[in-house]
Every structure is written in structure tokens, then in C-alpha cells.
C-alpha positions, 0 to 999 in steps of 0.5 A: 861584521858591522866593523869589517864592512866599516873597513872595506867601504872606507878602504874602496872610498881611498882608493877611488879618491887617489884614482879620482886625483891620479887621474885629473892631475894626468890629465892636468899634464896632458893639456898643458902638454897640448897648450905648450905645442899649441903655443910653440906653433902659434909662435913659430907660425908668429915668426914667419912673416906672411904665412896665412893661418887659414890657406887663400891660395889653392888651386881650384881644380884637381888635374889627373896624372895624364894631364900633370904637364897642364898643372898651373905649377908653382913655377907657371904661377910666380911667372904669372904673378911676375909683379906681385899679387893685387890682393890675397883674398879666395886667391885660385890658381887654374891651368893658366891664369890666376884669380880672387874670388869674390865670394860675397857678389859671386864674380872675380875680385880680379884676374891675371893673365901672363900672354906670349906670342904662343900662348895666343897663336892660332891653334887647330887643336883647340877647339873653343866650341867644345867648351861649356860654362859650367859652375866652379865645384871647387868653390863652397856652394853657398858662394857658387855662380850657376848657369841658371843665375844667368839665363834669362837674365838679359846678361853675358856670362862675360869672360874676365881671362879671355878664352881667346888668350889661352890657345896653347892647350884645350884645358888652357881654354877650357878653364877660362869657362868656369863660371868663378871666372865670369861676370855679367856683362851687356851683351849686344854692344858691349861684351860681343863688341867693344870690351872684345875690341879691347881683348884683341887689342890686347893680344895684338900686344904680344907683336911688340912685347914677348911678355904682356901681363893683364889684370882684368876685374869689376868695379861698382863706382858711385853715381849722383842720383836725383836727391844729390846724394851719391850712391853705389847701386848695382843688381844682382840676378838669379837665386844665388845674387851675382853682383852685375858691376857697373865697369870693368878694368883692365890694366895692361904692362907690356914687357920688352925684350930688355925689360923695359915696361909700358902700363896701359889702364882702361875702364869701360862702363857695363853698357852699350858702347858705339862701335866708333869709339877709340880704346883710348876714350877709356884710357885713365891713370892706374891710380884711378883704377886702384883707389875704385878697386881697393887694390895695387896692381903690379906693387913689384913694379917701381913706378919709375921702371916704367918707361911710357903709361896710356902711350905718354912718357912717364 
């Protein structure tokens, strides 16, 4: 009796022994399985040059069926993006313009806007009243502006793609009011003044160029304090700290009907600026703008294709 049990224990121990390394050496084979595709796809992604691993690019609201004609398309997005992105980072397509979000100060890193004498012509049916600032949901909520971060704050929420370039359609106008597309800007004196002189000049552009591309954002530059010492001090308002730059850039190509190409660049100070000041005091060398920036603007473009910058032969 004592020997058949002997017998029986030994004979479950084998078996339970085979079926132990049977199935360590199945799943041996499974993972390496698993490692060979993940290897295949890190090499063939390694063999696509440019192709981002995590997506940057994305578009930032989801458009319904009926609207489907208003969608920023891939077609509408490389037209605004003619002469190439300023940089990749939080890049967000809307319905017509383009950005990239700087999610650390909660404003832009830079906007593109492409204007034709019909995107900025009068329209009666859009109506700039019926649109409302409101807080961009397809941004993750740790990096999220809210209208209350500028209420009280003694601030603009100052409109990087002006609503005023967008009058084609009303979702056109609309877009322009997320908040992803704001800044915090002095209000009396300059964003209801003369950076809006500098919006309507730049509409008025499309009277002698039928394409005019716009890349507006902020800058934080340094100053020299008392100590000698130079240094980059901005604020920040509200709960979520939206960055308040220092300046803003705009940088302006206009492109005529035979493709030629003039750059304009200007950077205003985020201050009251007197009425009786020409735009062209704020004129500066694009580089100026790109090395404060960390960005290239218009990199498509060969500098030797254009033909005048700031209004001076180039």
C-alpha cells in the first residue's frame, strides 16, 4: 500500500514537473515572439525619417458630420503650413489656423494663420458677438487656461490668430476664442490699441498680396536689473500660472500673384504704447525674432527668394 502511494506521488510530481517547464518554455516562445515584433516595428518606424513616436499633431476639436466642410483638412493644413512648421511641439490643427501649445506657461508657442482677400472680407453672417472665450477640453487639464486665470487679473485675453482674419464661416471665428489660442495682454493701450493697429494692418496686406502668412506668438526677453545682472522676469496669473509675456512677435510674408515674396517682422513690448507710434518703430531683422523665439520661421522659404523684408531691398 505504502509503495503504490510511493508511486502515484512520484508519478503527479513528473507530471506536474513536464507541465511546469512545458509551459515556461511556451511562454519563453511567446515573448520572444512578442520582442521580434516590437523590434520589427522600432526598426521600421527607425526607417521612416520624421515620424514621431508619441503624435504632436492632432486636431484640437472633433467637428460633426454637418460641419465636416468646415474640418482644418489636410489639404487646408499644408496651405497654411506653405513654408514649413517654426517647431513641433503640442502642434493643434483648428478649422482655420494652426498652433503649438505651450503647455508649461499655458499660452501659445506660436500661431500660423494663411489670410486671402476672402477669408477677411466682410461677412454678415458672422457674427463676432456670439462668440464666447472658453477653455480648450482637447487640451489635458493640468495644462488647461480657464477664464477665471484672467478675471481680475488686470489682463486681455489677447487673441494670437485675430477673430477679425477668420470671417469666412462662424466656426472660423469661433475658434479663434479658445482660450489655447490667448495670451495675457495690457489691455488700454495696447491690445485694444496699437497691437490691433498692427492686426488691421496686416489684413489690409491682402489688397496687394492674394496669399499673406502670419506667424504671431510670445516672447519673455531679458532685462538688466539694478544689481547689473540680466534677467528673464515675467507673471503669471490665476490658479493654473499663465505666463504674462514680455513681447509679442508677428512675422508677416506676403506672396504675390507670380510668387514673389516680402517678410515683414515686429515685436511690441506688452505695454501701453502711445497711439502716434509707426508700426514700423517695431520693425526688427526676422533673426532677432528667431533667436529670442528658439524657432525658424518660414524654413521652406530660401532667403534669397525674397525679394524685399521690413520694405528694404533684400
Amino acid at each position: 500500500m505504502n509503495k503504490r502511494l510511493i508511486k502515484n506521488v512520484l508519478a503527479c510530481a513528473t507530471v506536474a514537473t513536464c507541465a511546469y517547464y512545458t509551459g515556461k518554455y511556451a511562454e519563453r516562445q511567446q515573448l520572444e515572439g512578442a520582442d521580434s515584433k516590437v523590434n520589427r516595428a522600432v526598426q521600421d518606424l527607425e526607417r521612416r525619417p520624421g515620424l514621431p513616436i508619441f503624435g504632436t499633431v492632432s486636431a484640437a476639436v472633433p467637428v460633426p458630420a454637418q460641419e465636416v466642410n468646415l474640418t482644418a483638412t489636410p489639404g487646408r493644413i499644408s496651405q497654411i503650413m506653405k513654408y514649413g512648421f517654426p517647431g513641433l511641439d503640442h502642434v493643434r490643427s483648428y478649422s482655420d489656423f494652426v498652433l503649438s501649445y505651450d503647455r508649461r506657461n499655458r499660452v501659445p508657442h506660436w500661431v500660423f494663420e494663411h489670410l486671402t482677400p476672402e477669408s477677411v472680407a466682410r461677412n454678415e453672417a458672422v457674427d463676432r458677438s456670439k462668440c464666447e472665450f472658453r477653455a480648450d477640453e482637447s487640451i489635458h487639464p493640468f495644462f488647461r487656461a480657464q477664464n477665471t486665470d484672467y478675471r481680475r487679473s488686470g489682463y486681455d485675453r489677447g487673441h494670437m490668430a485675430a477673430a477679425g482674419n477668420h470671417r469666412r464661416h462662424q466656426k472660423h471665428c469661433e475658434d479663434t476664442f479658445f482660450l489655447s489660442n490667448m495670451a495675457p495682454q495690457v489691455g488700454q493701450g495696447f491690445n485694444r490699441d496699437s497691437w490691433n493697429r498692427l492686426e488691421m494692418y496686416v489684413r489690409k496686406l491682402t489688397q496687394a498680396y492674394p496669399n499673406v502668412y502670419i506667424c504671431t506668438g510670445p516672447l519673455y526677453l531679458p532685462r538688466k536689473e539694478d544689481d547689473g545682472k540680466t534677467y528673464v522676469k515675467y507673471e503669471v496669473i490665476g490658479n493654473n500660472t499663465v505666463a504674462v509675456p514680455t513681447h509679442f512677435y508677428k512675422i508677416v510674408v506676403g506672396e504675390t500673384a507670380d510668387q514673389q515674396l516680402d517678410m515683414e517682422a515686429y515685436v511690441m513690448p506688452n505695454q501701453v504704447i502711445s497711439d502716434d507710434t509707426p508700426l514700423q518703430v517695431f520693425q526688427v531683422p526676422p533673426e532677432t525674432v528667431e533667436r529670442a523665439a528658439g524657432l525658424l520661421f518660414f524654413d521652406q522659404v530660401n532667403r534669397k527668394q525674397l525679394r524685399r523684408i521690413n520694405g528694404k531691398k533684400a
